[in-house]
C-alpha positions in Angstrom: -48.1 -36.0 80.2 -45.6 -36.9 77.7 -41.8 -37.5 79.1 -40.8 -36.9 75.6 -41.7 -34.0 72.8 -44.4 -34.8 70.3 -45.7 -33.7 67.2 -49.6 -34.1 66.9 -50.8 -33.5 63.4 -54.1 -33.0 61.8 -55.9 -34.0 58.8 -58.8 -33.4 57.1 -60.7 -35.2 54.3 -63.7 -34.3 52.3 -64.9 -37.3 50.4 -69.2 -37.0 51.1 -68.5 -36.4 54.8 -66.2 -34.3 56.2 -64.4 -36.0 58.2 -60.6 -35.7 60.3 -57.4 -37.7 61.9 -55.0 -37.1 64.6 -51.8 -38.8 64.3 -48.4 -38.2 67.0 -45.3 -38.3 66.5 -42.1 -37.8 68.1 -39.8 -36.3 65.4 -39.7 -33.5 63.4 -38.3 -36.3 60.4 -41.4 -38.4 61.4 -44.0 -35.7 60.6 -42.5 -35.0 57.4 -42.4 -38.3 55.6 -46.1 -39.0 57.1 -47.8 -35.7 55.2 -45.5 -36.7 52.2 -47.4 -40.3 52.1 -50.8 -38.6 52.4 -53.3 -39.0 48.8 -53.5 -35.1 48.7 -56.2 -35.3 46.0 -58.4 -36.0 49.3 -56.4 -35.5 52.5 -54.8 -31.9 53.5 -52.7 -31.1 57.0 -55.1 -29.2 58.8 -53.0 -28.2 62.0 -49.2 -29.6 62.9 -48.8 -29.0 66.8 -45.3 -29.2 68.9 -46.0 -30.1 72.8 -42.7 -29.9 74.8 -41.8 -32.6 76.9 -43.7 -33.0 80.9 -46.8 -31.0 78.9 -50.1 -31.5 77.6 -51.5 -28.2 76.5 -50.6 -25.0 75.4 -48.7 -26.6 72.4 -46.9 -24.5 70.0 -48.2 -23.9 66.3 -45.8 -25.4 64.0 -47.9 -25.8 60.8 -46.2 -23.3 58.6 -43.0 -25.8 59.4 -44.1 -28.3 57.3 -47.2 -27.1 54.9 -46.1 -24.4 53.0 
């Protein structure tokens, strides 16, 4: 368990294989500026999930946050 909030976002990519990436983060600010560095032509945000601090499941969905 986490002492601190964190972000946990998804990706997917679809080259051949399908294939996906889990990333954390621990702001908000953080999440943003890594899906804005993402090559889009091949990489999407699947999932962006918000677990409060002392927890490791039941995490809030927060995609619609930062994918619009």
């Amino acid at each position: 368990m986490s002492s601190k909030d964190e972000y946990s976002v998804e990706t997917r990519t679809n080259y051949d294989n399908y294939s996906e990436q889990q990333e954390d983060f621990d702001t908000a600010e953080e999440v943003r500026e890594y899906i804005k560095e993402l090559d889009t032509d091949n990489e999407h945000v699947h999932s962006v999930l918000f677990y409060r601090a002392g927890t490791n499941s039941n995490p809030k969905d927060v995609t619609k946050q930062f994918v619009k």
